[in-house]
C-alpha positions, 0 to 999 in steps of 0.5 A, spaced: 895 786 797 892 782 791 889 776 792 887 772 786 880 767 786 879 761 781 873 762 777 871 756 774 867 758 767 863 753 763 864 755 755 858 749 754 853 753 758 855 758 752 858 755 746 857 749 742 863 745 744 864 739 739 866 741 731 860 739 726 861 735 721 864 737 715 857 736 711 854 741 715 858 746 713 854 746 706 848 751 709 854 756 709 858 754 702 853 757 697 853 763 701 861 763 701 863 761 694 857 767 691 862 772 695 868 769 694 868 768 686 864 775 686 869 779 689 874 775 683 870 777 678 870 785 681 878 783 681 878 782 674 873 786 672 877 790 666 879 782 663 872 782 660 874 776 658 875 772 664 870 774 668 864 770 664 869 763 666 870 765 673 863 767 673 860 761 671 865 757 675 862 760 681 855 759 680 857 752 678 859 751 685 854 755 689 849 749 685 854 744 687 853 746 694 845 747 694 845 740 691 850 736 697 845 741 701 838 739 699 841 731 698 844 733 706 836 735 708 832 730 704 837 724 708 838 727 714 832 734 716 834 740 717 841 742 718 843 748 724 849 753 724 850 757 728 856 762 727 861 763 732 861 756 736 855 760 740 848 756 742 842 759 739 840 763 739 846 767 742 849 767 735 847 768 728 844 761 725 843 758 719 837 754 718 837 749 712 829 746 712 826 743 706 822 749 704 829 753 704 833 748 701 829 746 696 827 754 694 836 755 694 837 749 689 831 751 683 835 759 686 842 755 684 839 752 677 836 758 674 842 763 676 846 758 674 841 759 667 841 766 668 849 765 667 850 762 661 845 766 657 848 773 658 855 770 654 851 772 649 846 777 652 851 782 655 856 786 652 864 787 654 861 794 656 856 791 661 861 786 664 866 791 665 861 794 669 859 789 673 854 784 671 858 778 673 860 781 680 852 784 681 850 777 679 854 773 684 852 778 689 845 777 688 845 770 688 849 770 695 844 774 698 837 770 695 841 764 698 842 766 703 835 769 705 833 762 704 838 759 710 838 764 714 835 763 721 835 769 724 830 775 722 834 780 722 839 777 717 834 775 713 832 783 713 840 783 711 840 779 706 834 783 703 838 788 702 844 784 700 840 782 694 837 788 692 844 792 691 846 786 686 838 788 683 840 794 683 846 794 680 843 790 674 837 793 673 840 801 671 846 797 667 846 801 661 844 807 665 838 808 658 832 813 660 827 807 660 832 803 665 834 809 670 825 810 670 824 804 671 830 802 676 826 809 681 820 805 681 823 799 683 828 802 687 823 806 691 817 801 692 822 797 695 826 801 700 819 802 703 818 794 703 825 793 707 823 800 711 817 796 713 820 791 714 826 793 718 819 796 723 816 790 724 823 787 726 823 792 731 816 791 734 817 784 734 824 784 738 822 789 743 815 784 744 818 778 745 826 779 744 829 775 740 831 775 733 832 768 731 826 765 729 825 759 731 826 763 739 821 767 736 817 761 735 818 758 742 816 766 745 811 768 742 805 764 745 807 766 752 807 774 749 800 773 744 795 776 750 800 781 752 803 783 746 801 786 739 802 780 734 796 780 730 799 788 728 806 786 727 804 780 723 800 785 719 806 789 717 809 783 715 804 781 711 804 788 708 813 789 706 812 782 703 805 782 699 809 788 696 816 785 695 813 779 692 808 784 689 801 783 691 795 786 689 795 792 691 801 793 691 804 791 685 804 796 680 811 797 681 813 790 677 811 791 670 813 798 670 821 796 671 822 788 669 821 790 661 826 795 662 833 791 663 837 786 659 833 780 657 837 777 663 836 781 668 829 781 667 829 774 667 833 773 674 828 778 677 822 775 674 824 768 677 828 769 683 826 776 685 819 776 687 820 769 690 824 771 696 818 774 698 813 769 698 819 765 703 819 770 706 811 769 708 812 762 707 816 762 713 814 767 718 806 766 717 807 758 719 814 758 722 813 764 728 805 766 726 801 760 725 796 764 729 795 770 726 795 766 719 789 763 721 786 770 723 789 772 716 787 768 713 781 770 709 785 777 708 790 772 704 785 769 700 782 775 697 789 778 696 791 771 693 784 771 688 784 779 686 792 779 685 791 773 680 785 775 676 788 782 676 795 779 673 792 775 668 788 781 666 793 785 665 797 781 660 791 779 656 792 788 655 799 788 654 802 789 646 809 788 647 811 781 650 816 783 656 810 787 660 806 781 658 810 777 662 811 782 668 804 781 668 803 773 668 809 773 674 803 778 679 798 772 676 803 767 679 805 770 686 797 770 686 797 762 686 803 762 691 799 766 697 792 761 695 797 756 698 798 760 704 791 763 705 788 756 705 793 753 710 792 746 709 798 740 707 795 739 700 794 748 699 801 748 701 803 742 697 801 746 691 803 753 693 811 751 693 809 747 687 808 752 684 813 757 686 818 752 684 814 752 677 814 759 677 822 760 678 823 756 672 818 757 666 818 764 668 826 765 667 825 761 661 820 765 658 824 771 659 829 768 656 824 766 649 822 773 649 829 775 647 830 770 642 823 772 639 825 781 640 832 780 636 829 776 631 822 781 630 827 788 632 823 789 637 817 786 642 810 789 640 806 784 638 802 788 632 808 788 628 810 780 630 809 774 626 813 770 621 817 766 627 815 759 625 818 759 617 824 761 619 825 758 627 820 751 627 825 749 634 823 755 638 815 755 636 816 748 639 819 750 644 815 756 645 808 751 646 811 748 651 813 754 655 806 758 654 802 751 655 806 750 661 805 758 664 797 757 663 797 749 667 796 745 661 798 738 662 802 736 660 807 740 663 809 743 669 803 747 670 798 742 671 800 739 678 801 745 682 794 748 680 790 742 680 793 741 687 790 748 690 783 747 686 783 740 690 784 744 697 780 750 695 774 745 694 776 742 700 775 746 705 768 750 701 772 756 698 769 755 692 770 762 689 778 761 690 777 755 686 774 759 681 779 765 681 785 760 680 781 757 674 778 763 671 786 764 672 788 759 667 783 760 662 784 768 661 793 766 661 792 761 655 788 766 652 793 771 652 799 767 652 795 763 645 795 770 642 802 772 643 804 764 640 799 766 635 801 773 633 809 772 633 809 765 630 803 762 625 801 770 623 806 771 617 810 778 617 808 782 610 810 789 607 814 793 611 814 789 617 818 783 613 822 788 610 824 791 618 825 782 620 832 780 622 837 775 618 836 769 619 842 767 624 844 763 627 842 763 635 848 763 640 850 755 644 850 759 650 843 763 649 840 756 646 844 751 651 840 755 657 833 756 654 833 748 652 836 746 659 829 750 663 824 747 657 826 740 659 825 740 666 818 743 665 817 738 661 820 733 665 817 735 671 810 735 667 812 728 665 813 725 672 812 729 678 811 724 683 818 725 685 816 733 687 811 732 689 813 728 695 818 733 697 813 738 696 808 735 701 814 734 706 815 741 706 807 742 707 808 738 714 814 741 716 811 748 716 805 745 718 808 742 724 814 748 726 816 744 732 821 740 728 824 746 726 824 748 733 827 742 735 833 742 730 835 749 732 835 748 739 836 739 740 835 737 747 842 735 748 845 742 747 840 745 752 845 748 757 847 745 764 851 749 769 856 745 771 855 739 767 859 737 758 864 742 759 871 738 757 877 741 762 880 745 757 874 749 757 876 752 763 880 758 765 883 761 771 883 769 772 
């Protein structure tokens, strides 16, 4: 005969048990709203003339919610979600930090940029192949490898964003592209396949995926387990994602080769996923091995910048020369990282935010300048100032922003990373970082003179574009990133303070440790479970 047997279960052993608040949900609401208003764009994809205003709504709330997100941040501290009810690090967490929710708000703005210039960039035919859809896709992915708190989703959300990268990249299905697109598709699918191993090794030395887990475990397991190896792999997928020396050579071959659109989202956000992503696991779950890798970072940081800046001093068109001006600036990030210290990697994020901004805008003066010129060689440029003062003027602000001339955003960020090299006798970095400098101005001075002092003659001016009237949208998106260099430039103290906080958190990961995993939700048997929580079997 059965007999039954009351078993008393106690969900708050397991699960969270108390709703959160409303106002947490804003780690997850970019996120949802990216794929929410990308699926409505694919809905519509044959309504070509729809999808921009369903697009651009989108990307206006995604940069709502990353500005609800970081204000959340700033006030409150990190803010923690796991999916699902369950406790970290049981369920999949989202974990907003200021590093994240910082790289999420300049992501949203420059995406949010990105949208309103290819009104005027993209045709009907690329809509109704999915620009708009491959958009959301990518930003959805990019925001939330900033969020996410588990190292395996941040390997999914790698592959997430590279769909959307892929799908914009070969848009137009042109020889150039399609080249361009397998170099970047193959260098990168080898970069997520080594990432995608150094999880594995990873899980199966400590065995736990989410980061702030890891970060408890890993002491326990450093003398036992293979950390320095798998830290070395990390470094090596993500060097090449954020194309380091010497894996970089992908970069310049694929970013001239899409719309002027898609070159500048990849140039701004693209490579920046990788440095987080550094950022993240060398001084949240590998502080040790970054300092046992610290010189190897340094010397990468200083050959990628020095290369970088070579590089574009070669180039002849415009779009490769500003490939090569991204590579020069990932350079400057890892410095921040190699050095370590708060004021390095103070100028480290500083720079990144500059990047994402100046880069994008750039990209998007190149094409203004290519349409006027009817192409981008800079052997048959001139004639621009006569006929566009406002764009040469512009202009000068960008290309002395990029080489870190005040009084513009790129003054701060380099000066920060001079200070921490002298600080701690690494002089050589500090040379590398301002032999950079001098050899970008160089170069971006050339491009300036060559395209707007030098006057086009003979057949060069006959080959000119008409004079026209350049499009609001094209216009709105390229003044709106000017001016926040400028700004930014003009009064920094407001980024800086954020900055150095971002430098204390990740110099001090117990806070995010003790975010994910609070004291109060440390489970007790038998103890915090309400009655309902119980069930009869």
């Amino acid at each position: 005969m059965a007999t039954s047997t009351a078993h008393s279960v106690n969900l708050a052993d397991a699960m969270v048990m108390t709703p959160p608040p409303m106002v947490d949900y804003l780690v997850v609401a970019p996120l949802v709203i990216g794929f929410v208003f990308g699926a409505l764009c694919l809905m519509t994809r044959k309504n070509t003339g729809r999808q921009p205003f369903i697009a651009i709504t989108g990307l206006v709330l995604m940069l709502a919610a990353d500005i609800g997100l970081f204000w959340h941040v700033l006030q409150n501290g990190t803010v923690v979600m796991t999916m699902g009810r369950w406790l970290p690090p049981f369920g999949i967490t989202f974990a907003a930090d200021m590093l994240g929710a910082v790289f999420a708000l300049i992501g949203g703005i420059v995406g949010l940029a990105g949208g309103i210039y290819a009104l005027d960039d993209v045709n009907q035919t690329g809509r109704r192949y999915g620009f708009y859809p491959f958009l959301l896709l990518m930003m959805s992915g990019i925001t939330a490898a900033f969020l996410t708190g588990d190292i395996f989703n941040l390997y999914v959300w790698f592959e997430v964003l590279l769909i959307g990268s892929f799908g914009l990249l070969v848009l137009g299905s042109e020889r150039e592209q399609l080249d361009g697109a397998t170099k970047y598709a193959f260098l990168n699918l080898l970069a997520t396949t080594l990432f995608l191993l150094a999880v594995a090794y990873l899980y199966g030395t400590v065995g736990t995926l989410n980061m702030a887990d890891i970060s408890r475990k890993a002491a326990s397991v450093r003398d036992t387990g293979p950390l320095f190896t798998i830290a070395a792999l990390f470094l090596f997928a993500f060097a090449m994602k954020a194309a380091a020396f010497p894996v970089n050579f992908w970069l310049p071959a694929s970013y001239h080769t899409p719309r002027i659109v898609v070159s500048g989202l990849f140039a701004g956000l693209l490579t920046k996923v990788g440095v987080y992503a550094l950022l993240r696991i060398f001084l949240t779950l590998f502080h040790v091995e970054r300092d046992m890798l610290a010189g190897t970072i340094a010397v990468i940081a200083a050959v990628t910048m020095v290369t970088g800046a070579m590089g574009a001093l070669a180039q002849n068109d415009i779009r490769r020369q500003l490939g090569y001006l991204v590579i020069s600036g990932i350079g400057m990030m890892l410095a921040g990282l190699a050095l370590g210290s708060r004021t390095g990697l103070s100028g480290g994020v500083f720079y990144a935010a500059h990047s994402m901004v100046v880069m994008t805008a750039l990209y998007f003066l190149a094409g203004i300048m290519g349409e006027r010129m009817n192409g981008f060689a800079l052997n048959k440029a001139g004639g621009l100032y006569s006929r566009m003062p406002w764009l040469a003027a512009i202009a000068l602000v960008l290309l002395l922003s990029v080489s870190g001339l005040p009084p513009f955003s790129g003054l701060w960020p380099k000066a920060y990373l001079v200070k921490a090299s002298l600080d701690v006798g690494a002089w050589w970095l500090a040379f590398a970082i301002l032999l950079t400098g001098l050899m970008t101005t160089i170069a971006v001075g050339r491009t300036f003179a060559f395209s707007f002092w030098r006057e086009r003659t003979g057949g060069e001016a006959e080959t000119a574009s008409p004079q026209g009237a350049v499009s609001g949208a094209v216009v709105g998106s390229l003044v709106g990133l000017t001016l926040l260099t400028v700004a930014v430039g003009i009064y920094p103290e407001p980024v800086i303070r954020v900055t150095d906080r971002i430098a204390g958190e990740l110099l001090a990961p117990a806070g995010y440790v003790d975010s994910v995993f609070p004291a109060d939700m440390t489970p007790t048997q038998g103890e915090g479970g309400p009655q309902e929580g119980e069930t009869q079997q």
